[in-house]
C-alpha positions as a printed Julia matrix, in Angstrom:
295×3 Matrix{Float64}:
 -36.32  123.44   -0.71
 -33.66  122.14    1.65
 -36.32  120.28    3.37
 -37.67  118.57    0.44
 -34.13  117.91   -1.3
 -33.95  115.86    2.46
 -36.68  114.06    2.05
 -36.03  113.38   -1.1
 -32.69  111.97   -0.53
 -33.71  110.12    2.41
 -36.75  107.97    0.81
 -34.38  107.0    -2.8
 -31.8   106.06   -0.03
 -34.48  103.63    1.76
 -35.88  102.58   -1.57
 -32.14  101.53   -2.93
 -31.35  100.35    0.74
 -34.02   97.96    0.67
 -33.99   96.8    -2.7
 -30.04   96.15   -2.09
 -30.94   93.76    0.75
 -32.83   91.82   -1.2
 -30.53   91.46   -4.24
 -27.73   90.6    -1.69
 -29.57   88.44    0.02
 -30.65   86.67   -2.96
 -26.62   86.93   -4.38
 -26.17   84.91   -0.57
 -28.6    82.34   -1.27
 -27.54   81.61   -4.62
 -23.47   81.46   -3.5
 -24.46   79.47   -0.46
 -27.45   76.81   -1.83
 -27.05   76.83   -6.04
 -23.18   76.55   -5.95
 -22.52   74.84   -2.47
 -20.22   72.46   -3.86
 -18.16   75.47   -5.38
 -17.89   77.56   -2.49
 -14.35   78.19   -1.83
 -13.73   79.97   -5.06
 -16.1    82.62   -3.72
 -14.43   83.57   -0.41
 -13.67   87.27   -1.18
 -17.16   87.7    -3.21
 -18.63   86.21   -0.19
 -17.13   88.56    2.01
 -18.25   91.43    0.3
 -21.33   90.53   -0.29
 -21.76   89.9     3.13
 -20.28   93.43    4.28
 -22.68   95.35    1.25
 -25.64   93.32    3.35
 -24.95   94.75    7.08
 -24.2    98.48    5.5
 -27.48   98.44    3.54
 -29.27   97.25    6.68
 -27.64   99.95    9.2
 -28.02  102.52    6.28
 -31.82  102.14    6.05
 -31.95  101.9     9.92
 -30.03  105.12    9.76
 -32.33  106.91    7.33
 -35.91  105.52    9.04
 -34.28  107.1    12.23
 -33.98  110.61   10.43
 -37.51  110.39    8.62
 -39.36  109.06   12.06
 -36.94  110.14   14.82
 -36.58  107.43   16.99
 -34.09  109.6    19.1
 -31.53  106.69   18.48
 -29.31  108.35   16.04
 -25.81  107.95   18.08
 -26.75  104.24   17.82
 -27.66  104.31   14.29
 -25.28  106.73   12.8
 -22.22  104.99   14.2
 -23.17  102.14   13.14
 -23.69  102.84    9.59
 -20.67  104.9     9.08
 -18.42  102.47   10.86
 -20.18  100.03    8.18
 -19.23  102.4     5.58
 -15.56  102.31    6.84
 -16.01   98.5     6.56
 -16.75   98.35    2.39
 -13.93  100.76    2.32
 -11.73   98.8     3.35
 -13.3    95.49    1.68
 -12.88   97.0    -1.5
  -9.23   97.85   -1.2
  -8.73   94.09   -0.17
 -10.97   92.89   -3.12
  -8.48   94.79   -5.67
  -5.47   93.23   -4.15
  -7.02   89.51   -4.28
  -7.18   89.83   -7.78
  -3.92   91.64   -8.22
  -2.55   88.51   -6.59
  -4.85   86.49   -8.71
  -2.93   87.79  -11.92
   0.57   88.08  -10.64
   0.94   84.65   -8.92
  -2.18   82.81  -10.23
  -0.79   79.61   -9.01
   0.66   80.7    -5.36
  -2.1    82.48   -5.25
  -4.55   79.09   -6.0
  -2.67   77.52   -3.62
  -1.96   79.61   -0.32
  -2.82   83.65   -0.81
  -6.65   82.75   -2.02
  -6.77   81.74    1.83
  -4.45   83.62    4.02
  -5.84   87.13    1.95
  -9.4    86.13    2.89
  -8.91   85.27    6.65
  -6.38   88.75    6.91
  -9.46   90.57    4.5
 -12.26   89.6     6.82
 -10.04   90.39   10.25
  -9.39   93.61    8.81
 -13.35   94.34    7.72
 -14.56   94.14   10.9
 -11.21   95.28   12.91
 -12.14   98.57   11.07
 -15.93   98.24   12.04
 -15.21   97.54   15.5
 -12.52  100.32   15.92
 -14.56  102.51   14.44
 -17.39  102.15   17.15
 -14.77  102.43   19.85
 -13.14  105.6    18.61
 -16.98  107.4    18.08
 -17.46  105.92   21.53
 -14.62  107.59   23.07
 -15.2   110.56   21.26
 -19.16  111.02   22.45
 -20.26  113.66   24.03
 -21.42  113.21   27.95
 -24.33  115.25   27.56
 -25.52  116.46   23.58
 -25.43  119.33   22.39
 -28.69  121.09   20.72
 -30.31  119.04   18.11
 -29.64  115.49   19.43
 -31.0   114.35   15.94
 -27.62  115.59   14.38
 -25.03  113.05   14.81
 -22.56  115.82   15.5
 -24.22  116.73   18.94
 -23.53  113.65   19.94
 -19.46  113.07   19.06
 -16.98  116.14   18.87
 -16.6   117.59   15.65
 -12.5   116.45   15.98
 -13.49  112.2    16.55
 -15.83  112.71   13.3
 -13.18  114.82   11.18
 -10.71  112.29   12.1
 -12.6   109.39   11.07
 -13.44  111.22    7.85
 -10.43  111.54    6.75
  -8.99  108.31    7.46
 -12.22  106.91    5.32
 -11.61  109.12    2.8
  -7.68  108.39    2.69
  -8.06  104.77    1.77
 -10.64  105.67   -0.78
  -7.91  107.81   -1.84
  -5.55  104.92   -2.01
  -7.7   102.54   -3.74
  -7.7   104.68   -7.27
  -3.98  103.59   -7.55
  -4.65  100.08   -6.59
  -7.55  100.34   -9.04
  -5.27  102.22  -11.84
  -2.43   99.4   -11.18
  -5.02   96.26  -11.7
  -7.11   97.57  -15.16
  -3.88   98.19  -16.18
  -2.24   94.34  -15.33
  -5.89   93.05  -16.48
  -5.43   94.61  -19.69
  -2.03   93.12  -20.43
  -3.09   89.65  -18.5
  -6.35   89.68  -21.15
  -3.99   89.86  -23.83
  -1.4    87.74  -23.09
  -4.07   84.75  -23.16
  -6.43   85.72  -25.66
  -5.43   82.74  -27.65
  -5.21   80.57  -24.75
  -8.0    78.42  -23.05
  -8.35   80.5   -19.88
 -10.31   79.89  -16.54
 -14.02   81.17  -16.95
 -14.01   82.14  -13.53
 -11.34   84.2   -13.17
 -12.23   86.25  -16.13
 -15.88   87.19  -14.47
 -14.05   87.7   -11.24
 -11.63   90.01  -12.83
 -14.18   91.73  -14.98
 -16.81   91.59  -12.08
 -14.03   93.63   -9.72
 -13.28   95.98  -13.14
 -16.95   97.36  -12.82
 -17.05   97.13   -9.11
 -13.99   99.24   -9.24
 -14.79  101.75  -11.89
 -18.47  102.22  -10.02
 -16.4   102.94   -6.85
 -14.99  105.63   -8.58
 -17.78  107.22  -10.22
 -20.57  106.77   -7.64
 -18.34  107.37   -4.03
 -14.85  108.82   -4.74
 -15.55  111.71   -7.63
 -18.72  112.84   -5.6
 -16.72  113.18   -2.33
 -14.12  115.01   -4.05
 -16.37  117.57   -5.63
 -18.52  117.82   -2.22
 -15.28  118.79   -0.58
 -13.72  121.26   -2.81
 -17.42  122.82   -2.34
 -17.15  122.77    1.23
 -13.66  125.0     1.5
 -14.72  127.29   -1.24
 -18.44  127.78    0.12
 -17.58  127.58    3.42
 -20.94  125.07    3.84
 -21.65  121.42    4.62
 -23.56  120.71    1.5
 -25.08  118.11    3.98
 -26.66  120.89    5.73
 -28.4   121.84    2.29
 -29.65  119.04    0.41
 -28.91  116.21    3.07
 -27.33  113.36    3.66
 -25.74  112.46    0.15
 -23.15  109.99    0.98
 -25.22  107.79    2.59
 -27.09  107.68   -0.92
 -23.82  107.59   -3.12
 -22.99  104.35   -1.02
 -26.28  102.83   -0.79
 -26.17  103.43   -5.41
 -22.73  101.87   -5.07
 -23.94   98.68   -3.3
 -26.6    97.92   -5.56
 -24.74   98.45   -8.6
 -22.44   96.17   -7.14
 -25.28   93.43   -6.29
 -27.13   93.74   -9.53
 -24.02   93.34  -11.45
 -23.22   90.54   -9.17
 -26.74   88.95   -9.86
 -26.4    88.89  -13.85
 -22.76   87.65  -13.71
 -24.25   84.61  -10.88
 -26.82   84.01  -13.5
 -24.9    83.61  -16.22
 -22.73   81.35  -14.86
 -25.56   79.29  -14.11
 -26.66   79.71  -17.85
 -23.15   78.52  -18.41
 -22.71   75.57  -16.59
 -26.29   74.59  -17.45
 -25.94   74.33  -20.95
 -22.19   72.78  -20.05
 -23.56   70.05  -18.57
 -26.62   69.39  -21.01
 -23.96   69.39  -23.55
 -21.67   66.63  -21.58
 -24.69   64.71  -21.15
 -25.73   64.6   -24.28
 -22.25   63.77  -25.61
 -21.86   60.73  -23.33
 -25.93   59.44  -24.24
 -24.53   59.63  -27.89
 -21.55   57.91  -27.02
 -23.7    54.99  -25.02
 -25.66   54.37  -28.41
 -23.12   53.74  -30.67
 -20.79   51.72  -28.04
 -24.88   49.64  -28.05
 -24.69   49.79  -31.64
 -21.45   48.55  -32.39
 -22.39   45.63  -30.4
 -25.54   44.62  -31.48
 -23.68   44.36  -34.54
 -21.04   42.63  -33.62
């Protein structure tokens, strides 16, 4: 049963994996090509995005090496959870960009939109990077056993460590999360009878789900899987497999379908905005012709 459980987690992780890069990838296109002439306003989303991408690609890597052993699981494994570490920290600087967004909308317009962004991607791949450089330092000179377990190739203490420090920030994220529904909800309705911005509402509401799947998919799982752990005195890993690298690879593609319908709409949107503006102005021509032909 263990076994199968394995393989069963390892094939829905490569299915979602690779159905995730393609909906990112698509999300990419879209930001890049279809709205070209908008893309500033979709720094952070870009980021993201593009951080969901290279996880889902070192995920899948990571799981093809386990079903096939291609004896490169150091290589793979650090990469993905160093990846992993990555989103982690991308999400945490998502939540504050729009808890800027709210509090100092026009500051933030002006002179946080950038300065976040450029200190959000430094930090994304200052956590990647230092995260292959502490498993590095921590590998073992010559494995231990089963050199398909990534724990024969690091010491149990470099892998703990890094564990915890993951799981920390997801840990501090729930406030951040807690803090911004909660300034959403008033923000909403302080300007419910206003004209407000279009895009910062789907921004703001596109986070709110992003958030609240973090939550459900990632942090409650880990929590539970822990308090197993200590009580059972067992990796649950060890049982039914590698589950986190599922509950992230879930997590991404919620995040890139949702980010997919909300593109779409937009388009939808600013489609039928401009059909609309057109059509106004083509009326407008044929009177102004009218009244003169009168004349």
């Amino acid at each position: 049963m263990s076994a199968l459980s394995k393989l069963i987690i390892y094939w829905l992780t490569i299915a979602f994996g690779v159905f995730s890069i393609a909906a990112n990838i698509r999300n990419l296109i879209f930001i890049f090509a279809v709205n070209q002439s908008n893309t500033k306003q979709y720094g952070m989303l870009r980021l993201t995005v593009i951080v969901h991408l290279v996880y889902n690609v070192c995920s899948t890597a990571y799981t093809l090496n386990m079903i096939l052993i291609f004896n490169l699981i150091y290589l793979a494994a650090s990469l993905m959870l160093s990846t992993s570490l990555s989103v982690v920290c991308c999400d945490v600087c998502t939540v504050v960009d729009r808890i800027l967004a709210i509090e100092r909308p026009v500051v933030y317009s002006k002179r946080y939109k950038t300065n976040w962004l450029i200190f959000a991607t430094g930090l994304v791949l200052f956590a990647f990077v230092g995260n292959v450089i502490v498993y590095e330092c921590g590998k073992n000179a010559v494995p231990e056993g089963d050199v398909q377990h990534f724990r024969r190739t690091v010491s149990d203490r470099t892998i703990d460590i890094m564990y915890w420090l993951k799981s920390g920030i997801l840990l501090c994220n729930v406030p951040l999360t807690v803090f911004f529904l909660w300034r959403l909800n008033r923000f909403l309705k302080s300007t419910h009878m206003f004209v407000t911005n279009e895009s910062l509402k789907k921004a703001n509401q596109l986070v709110k789900f992003q958030m609240l799947a973090e939550i459900f998919v990632i942090i409650v799982p880990t929590m539970v899987a822990t308090v197993i752990d200590w009580g059972a005195n067992v990796a649950i890993t060890t049982v039914v497999g590698s589950y986190p690298t599922l509950t992230y690879v879930l997590y991404t593609s919620f995040c890139a379908v949702s980010l997919a319908i909300r593109l779409r709409n937009s388009t939808a949107d600013s489609t039928g905005l401009t059909f609309y503006i057109s059509f106004l102005r083509i009326r407008k021509a044929t009177r102004s012709s009218a009244e003169a032909i009168a004349q």
